[in-house]
DOTISE-350164 format. One record per atom (N, C-alpha, C): residue in one letter; x negated, y negated, z negated. Coordinates in steps of 0.2 Angstrom, whole numbers, plus 5000, padded with zeros to 4 digits. Example, Ala and Ser with C-alpha at 12.3 -4.5 7.8 and 13.67 -1.06 7.14 Angstrom:
2
A493450284961A493850224961A493450164961S493650114965S493250054964S493650004961
! end
This chain:
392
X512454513881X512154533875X511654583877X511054593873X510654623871X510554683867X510554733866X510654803862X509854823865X509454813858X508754843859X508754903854X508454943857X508655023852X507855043853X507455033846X506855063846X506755143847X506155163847X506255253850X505555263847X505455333847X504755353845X504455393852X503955413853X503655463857X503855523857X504255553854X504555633854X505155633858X504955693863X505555713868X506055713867X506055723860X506855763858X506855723850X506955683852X507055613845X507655603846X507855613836X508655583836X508955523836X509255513841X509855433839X510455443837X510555403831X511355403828X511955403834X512555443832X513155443837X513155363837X513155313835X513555263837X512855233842X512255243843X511855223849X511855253853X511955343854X512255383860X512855363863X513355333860X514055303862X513755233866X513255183866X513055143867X512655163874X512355193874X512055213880X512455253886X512955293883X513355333888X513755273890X513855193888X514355163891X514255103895X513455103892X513055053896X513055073905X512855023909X512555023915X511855003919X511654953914X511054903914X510654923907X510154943910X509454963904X508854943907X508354933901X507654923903X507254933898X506454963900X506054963894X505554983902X504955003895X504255013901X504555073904X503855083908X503955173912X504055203907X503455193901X503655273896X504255283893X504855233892X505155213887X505655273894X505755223901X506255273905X506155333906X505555363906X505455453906X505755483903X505455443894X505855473887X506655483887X507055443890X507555403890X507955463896X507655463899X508155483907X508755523906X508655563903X508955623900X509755603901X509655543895X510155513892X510755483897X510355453901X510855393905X511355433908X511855343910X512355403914X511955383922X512755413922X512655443930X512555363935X512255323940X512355263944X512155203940X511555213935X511255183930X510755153933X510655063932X510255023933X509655013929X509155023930X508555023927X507754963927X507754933923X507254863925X506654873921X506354893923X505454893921X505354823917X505154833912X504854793908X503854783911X503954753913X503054733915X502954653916X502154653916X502154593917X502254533925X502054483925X502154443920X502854453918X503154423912X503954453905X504254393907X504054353913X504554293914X504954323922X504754363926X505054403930X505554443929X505154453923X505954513918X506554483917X506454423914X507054373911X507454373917X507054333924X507354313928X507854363930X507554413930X507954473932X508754493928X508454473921X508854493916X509654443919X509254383921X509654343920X510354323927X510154383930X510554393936X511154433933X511354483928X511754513925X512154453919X512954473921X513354453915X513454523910X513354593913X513454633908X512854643905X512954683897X512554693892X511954723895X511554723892X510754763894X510554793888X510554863888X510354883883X509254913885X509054883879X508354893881X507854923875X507654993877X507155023874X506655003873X506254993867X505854973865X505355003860X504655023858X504455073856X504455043845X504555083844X504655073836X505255033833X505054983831X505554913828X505254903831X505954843836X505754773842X505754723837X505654713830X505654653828X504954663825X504554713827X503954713822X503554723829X503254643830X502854623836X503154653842X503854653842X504154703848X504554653852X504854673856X505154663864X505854593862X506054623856X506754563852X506354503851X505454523848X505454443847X505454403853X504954453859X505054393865X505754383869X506354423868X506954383869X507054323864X506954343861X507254273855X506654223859X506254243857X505754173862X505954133869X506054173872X506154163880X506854153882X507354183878X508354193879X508354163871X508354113869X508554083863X509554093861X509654073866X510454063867X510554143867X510454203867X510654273868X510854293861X511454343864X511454373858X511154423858X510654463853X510654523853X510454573845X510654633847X510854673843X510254703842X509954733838X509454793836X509554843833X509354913837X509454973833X508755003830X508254973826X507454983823X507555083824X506755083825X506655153822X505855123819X505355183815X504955163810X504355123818X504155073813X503455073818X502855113817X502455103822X501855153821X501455143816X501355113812X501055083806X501355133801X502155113799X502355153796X502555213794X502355243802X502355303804X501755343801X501255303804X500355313801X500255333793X500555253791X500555273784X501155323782X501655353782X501855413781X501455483781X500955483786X500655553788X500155553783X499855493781X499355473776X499755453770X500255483768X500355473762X500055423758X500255343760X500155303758X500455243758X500655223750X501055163748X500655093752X501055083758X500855023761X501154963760X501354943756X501754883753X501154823753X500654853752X500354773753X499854783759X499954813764X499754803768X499554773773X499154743777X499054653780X498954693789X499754693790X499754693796X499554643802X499354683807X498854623813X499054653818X499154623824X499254663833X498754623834X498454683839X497654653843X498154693852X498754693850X499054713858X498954663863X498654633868X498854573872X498554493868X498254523862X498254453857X497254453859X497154393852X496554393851X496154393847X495554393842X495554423837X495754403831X495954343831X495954283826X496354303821X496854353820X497354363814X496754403812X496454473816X496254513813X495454483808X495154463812X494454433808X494754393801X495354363802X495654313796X495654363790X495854423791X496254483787X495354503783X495154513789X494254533788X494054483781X494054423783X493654373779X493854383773X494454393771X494854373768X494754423762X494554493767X494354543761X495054573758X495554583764X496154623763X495854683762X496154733756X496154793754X496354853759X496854823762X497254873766X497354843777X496954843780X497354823786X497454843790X498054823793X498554893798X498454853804X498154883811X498254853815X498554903823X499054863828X499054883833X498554873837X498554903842X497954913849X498254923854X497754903860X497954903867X497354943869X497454943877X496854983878X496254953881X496254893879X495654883878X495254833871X495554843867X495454833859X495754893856X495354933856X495155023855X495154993848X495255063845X494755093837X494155103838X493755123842X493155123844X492755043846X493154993849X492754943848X493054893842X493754913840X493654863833X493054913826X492954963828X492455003821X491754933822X491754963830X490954913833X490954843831X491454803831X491454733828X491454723823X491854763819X491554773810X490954783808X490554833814X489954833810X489554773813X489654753819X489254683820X489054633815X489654633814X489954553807X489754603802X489454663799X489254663790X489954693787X490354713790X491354733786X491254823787X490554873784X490454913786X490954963779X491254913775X491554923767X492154953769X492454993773X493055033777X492955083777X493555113778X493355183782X494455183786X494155193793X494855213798X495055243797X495855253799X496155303800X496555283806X496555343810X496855333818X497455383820X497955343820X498455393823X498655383830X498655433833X498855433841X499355463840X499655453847X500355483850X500855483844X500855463840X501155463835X502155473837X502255523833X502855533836X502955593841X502455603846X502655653850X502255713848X502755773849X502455833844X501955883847X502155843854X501355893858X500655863857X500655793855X499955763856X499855733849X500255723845X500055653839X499355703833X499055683833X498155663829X498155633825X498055623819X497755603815X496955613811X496555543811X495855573810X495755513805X495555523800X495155473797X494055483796X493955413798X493355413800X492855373797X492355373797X491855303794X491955263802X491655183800X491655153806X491155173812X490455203809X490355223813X490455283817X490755333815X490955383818X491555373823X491955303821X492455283824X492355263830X491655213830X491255193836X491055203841X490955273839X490655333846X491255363849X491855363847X492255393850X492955353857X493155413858X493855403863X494455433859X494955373861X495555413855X496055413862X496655453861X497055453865X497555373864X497955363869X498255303868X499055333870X499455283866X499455243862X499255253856X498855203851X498555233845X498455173842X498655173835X498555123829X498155143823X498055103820X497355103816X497555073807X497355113804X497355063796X496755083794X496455043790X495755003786X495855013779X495455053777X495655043771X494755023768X494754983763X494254963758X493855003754X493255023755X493155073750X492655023745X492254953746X491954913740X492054843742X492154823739X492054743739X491554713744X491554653747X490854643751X490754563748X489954553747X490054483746X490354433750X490554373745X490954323747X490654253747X490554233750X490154153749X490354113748X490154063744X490553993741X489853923743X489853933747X489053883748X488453923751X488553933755X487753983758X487153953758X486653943753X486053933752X485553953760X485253863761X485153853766X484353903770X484153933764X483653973766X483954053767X484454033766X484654113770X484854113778X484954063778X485054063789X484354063791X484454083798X483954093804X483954013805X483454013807X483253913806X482953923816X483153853816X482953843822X482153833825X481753883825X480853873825X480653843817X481153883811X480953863807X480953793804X481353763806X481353683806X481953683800X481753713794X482253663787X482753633788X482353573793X482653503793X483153503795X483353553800X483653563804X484353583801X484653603796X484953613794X485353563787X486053573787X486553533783X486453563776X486053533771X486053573763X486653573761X486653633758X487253653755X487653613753X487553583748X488053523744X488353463747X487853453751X488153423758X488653453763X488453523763X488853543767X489653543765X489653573759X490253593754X490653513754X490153463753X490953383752X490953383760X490553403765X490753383770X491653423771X491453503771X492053533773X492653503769X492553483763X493153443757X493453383762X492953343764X493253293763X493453313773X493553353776X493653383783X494453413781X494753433774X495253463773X495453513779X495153563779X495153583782X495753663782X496153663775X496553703773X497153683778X497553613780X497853623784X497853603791X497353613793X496953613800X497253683805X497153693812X497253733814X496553723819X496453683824X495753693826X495353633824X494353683823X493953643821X493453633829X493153563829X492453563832X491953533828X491253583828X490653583826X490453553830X490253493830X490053443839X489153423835X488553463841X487853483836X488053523832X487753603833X487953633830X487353663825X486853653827X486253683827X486153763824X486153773818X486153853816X486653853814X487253833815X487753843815X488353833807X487953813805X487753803795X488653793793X488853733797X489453723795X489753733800X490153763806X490453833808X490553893803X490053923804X490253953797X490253973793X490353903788X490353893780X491253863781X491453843789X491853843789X492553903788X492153923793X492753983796X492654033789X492254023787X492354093779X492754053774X492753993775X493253963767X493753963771X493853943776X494653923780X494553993786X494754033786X494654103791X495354083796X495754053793X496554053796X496053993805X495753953804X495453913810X495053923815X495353923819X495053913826X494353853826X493853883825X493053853826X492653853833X492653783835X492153783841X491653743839X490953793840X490453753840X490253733846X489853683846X489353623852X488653633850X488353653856X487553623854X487153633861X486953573859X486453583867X485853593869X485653633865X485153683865X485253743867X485253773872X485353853874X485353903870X484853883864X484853943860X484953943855X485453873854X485853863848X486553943846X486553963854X487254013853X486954053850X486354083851X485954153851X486054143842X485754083840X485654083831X486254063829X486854053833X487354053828X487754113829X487554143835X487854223835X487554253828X486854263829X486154293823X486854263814X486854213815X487154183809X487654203807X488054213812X488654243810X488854293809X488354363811X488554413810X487954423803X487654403803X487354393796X487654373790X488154333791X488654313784X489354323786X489554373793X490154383792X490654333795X490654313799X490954253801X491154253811X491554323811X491954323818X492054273820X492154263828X492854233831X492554153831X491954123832X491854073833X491554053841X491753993843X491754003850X490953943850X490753953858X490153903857X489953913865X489853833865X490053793871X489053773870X488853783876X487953753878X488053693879X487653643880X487453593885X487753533881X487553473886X487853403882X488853403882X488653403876X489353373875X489953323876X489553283881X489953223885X490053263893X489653323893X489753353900X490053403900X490353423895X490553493894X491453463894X491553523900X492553513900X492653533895X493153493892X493553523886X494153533887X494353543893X495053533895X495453603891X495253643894X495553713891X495353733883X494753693879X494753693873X495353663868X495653723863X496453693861X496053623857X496553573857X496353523853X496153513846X495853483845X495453483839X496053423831X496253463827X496153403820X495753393817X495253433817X494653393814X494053403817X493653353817X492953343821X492453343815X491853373816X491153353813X490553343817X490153293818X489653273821X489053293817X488553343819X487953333817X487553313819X487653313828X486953283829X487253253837X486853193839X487353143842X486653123849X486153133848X485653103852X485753043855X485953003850X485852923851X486552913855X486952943857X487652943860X488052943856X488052923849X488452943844X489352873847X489252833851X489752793853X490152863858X489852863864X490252903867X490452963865X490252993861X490353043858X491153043855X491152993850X491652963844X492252953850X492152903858X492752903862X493152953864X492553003864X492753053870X493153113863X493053133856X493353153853X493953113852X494153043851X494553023850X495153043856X494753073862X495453043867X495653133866X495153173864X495453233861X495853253855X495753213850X495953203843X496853213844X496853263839X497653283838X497853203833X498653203834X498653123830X498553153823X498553093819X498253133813X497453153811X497153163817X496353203814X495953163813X495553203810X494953153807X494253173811X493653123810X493053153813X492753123805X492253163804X491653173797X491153183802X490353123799X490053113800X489553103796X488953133796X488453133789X487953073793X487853023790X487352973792X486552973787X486152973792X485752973786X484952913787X485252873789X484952803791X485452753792X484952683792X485652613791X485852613798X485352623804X485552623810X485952683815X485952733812X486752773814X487452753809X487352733803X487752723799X488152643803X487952623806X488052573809X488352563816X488052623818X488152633824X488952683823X488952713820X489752763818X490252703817X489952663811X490452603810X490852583817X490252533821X490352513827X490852573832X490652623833X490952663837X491552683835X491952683828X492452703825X493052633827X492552583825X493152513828X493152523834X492652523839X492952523845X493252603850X493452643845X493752673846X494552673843X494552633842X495452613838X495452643831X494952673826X494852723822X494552673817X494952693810X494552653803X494352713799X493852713794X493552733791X493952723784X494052803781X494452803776X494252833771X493752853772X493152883766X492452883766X492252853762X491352883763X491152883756X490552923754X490252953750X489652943752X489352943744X488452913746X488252963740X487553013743X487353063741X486653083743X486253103736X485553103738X485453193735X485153233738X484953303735X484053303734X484053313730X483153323728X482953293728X482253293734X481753213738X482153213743X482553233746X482753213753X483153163753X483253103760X483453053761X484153063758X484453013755X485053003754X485452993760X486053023759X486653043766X487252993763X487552963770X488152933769X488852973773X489153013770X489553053771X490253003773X490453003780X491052963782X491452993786X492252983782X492952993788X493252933791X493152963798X493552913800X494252963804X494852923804X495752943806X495752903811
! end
């Protein structure tokens, strides 16, 4: 069995008689080094102690050489992005027991005197940015987030103001819990930017106005590629394409041709929850969908150079939905090489806008094992009429 007893950073922090009795009876304990300093005090006497470090599959092993109980320190509540969930992950079959103390969030928010009840908590510990830019888009009023030490407050202030989410102001609490070092500062972002915070340190966001929201980005607001219009996906086109892409219950998108980047992210702001990779093989496709994205707000988008038949996608997570924009006459291999990636279920959308790719998609769908289960014929202005096609 398991007995995880969260703690705070104060040397002299209380634990109830029945988790004192729990420890004075034990023999096998673990948590990180900090946990054991705070800790030492306590143990008895001939006490076996196992460092929590990476990699946490050396730990297990370890763990797993004992029949007696292991009681393990862990910082706050172990069930709030803490050390219980990765036993329950890794030891399914264990029993174990948790003794919570507050997390550092709701520690934060205590010092700040602040009802956190709707508060949209994120860990950027070991993680990546993807819950937190969701929270961003999404235009949460309130967001709590954990750090490591290298996704600082000072570099989340700096990506907020990259991406245009300057509608904030931090609050930083360090050492929280321990009575010789904890700090609390509330900051604008940019103030927040310039600085060093002591660690461990967690962060809450609070909203001070609303920021625009988009429902269709009007194609004369992007960075155009040498000015080329043409170049870009019209808006109304864009929108039935993302429709008929469902992309609500999608978890990874490819933008395959991505060029200003128009649908990436027209994507990732209506659906924030998905993993987006754009494709373009133009060099300096990345540079204008960077320009685009921090221009309407759209983190966390990933983007591959070069030809798309030559680019490993091995390590890319697989895609359920595909969109083609631009095929350079390869539009056959293109259509295989996504199919041998295509999660089961996924779809690719493709905008045709001549009878000879409209043909050439057909062909490549068949002989790709793949039917065509939608298409849409649509004409915007003077410009050529488009044939909007899903194929499964």
């Amino acid at each position: 069995m398991f007995v995880v007893i969260g703690i705070s950073d104060n040397e002299n922090q209380y634990l109830e008689p029945k988790v004192l009795d729990i420890i004075h009876e034990a023999k096998i304990f673990s948590g990180g080094i900090r946990h054991h300093e705070l800790m030492r005090h306590l143990l008895p006497k001939d006490y076996l102690w196992i460092d929590i470090i990476v990699p946490i599959q050396r730990v297990i092993q370890e763990y797993e050489k004992f029949k007696e109980d292991i009681v393990v320190f862990a910082s706050g509540d172990p069930l709030f992005y803490g050390f219980a969930n990765t036993l329950k992950r890794l030891l399914p079959q264990a029993q174990i027991v948790v003794y919570p103390y507050f997390n550092s969030l709701q520690l934060l928010a205590h010092r700040m005197l602040l009802a956190y009840q709707d508060i949209r908590c994120v860990s950027l510990t070991g993680r990546p940015w993807n819950a937190f830019d969701e929270a961003l888009i999404k235009g949460e009023k309130l967001i709590g987030s954990l750090t490591d030490q290298k996704k600082t407050p000072a570099m989340i202030a700096q990506r907020m103001l990259d991406y245009g989410y300057d509608n904030y102001i931090i609050t930083i609490g360090e050492c929280l819990g321990n009575s010789q070092k904890e700090k609390v500062t509330t900051l604008s972002l940019t103030e927040a930017s310039k600085q060093i915070f002591s660690f461990p340190n967690c962060v809450i966001l609070q909203q001070t106005s609303t920021r625009k929201q988009y429902f269709g980005i009007p194609e004369d607001e992007f960075h155009l590629l040498n000015g080329r219009t043409r170049m870009i996906t019209k808006m109304p086109i864009r929108l039935l394409t993302l429709s008929m892409l469902q992309l609500h219950g999608k978890q990874n998108f490819w933008d395959v041709g991505s060029c200003t980047g128009s649908i990436s992210i027209e994507a990732k702001l209506q659906f924030p929850h998905l993993n987006v990779t754009a494709f373009e093989i133009r060099q300096e496709g990345e540079e204008l969908l960077q320009k685009n994205a921090m221009k309407f707000g759209a983190p966390g988008i990933d983007f591959y150079a070069g030809d798309f038949l030559e680019i490993d996608t091995s390590t890319i997570p697989l895609p359920d939905a595909v969109f083609i924009g631009g095929h350079g006459g390869k539009l056959k291999e293109m259509v295989m090489k996504i199919k041998k990636n295509l999660k089961p279920n996924g779809c690719i959308v493709f905008n045709s806008v001549s009878t000879d790719s409209l043909q050439m998609f057909r062909e490549a769908v068949c002989e790709a094992g793949m039917r065509i289960t939608s298409q849409t014929h649509i004409a915007i202005d003077t410009h050529n009429p488009i044939e909007i096609l899903k194929a499964q």
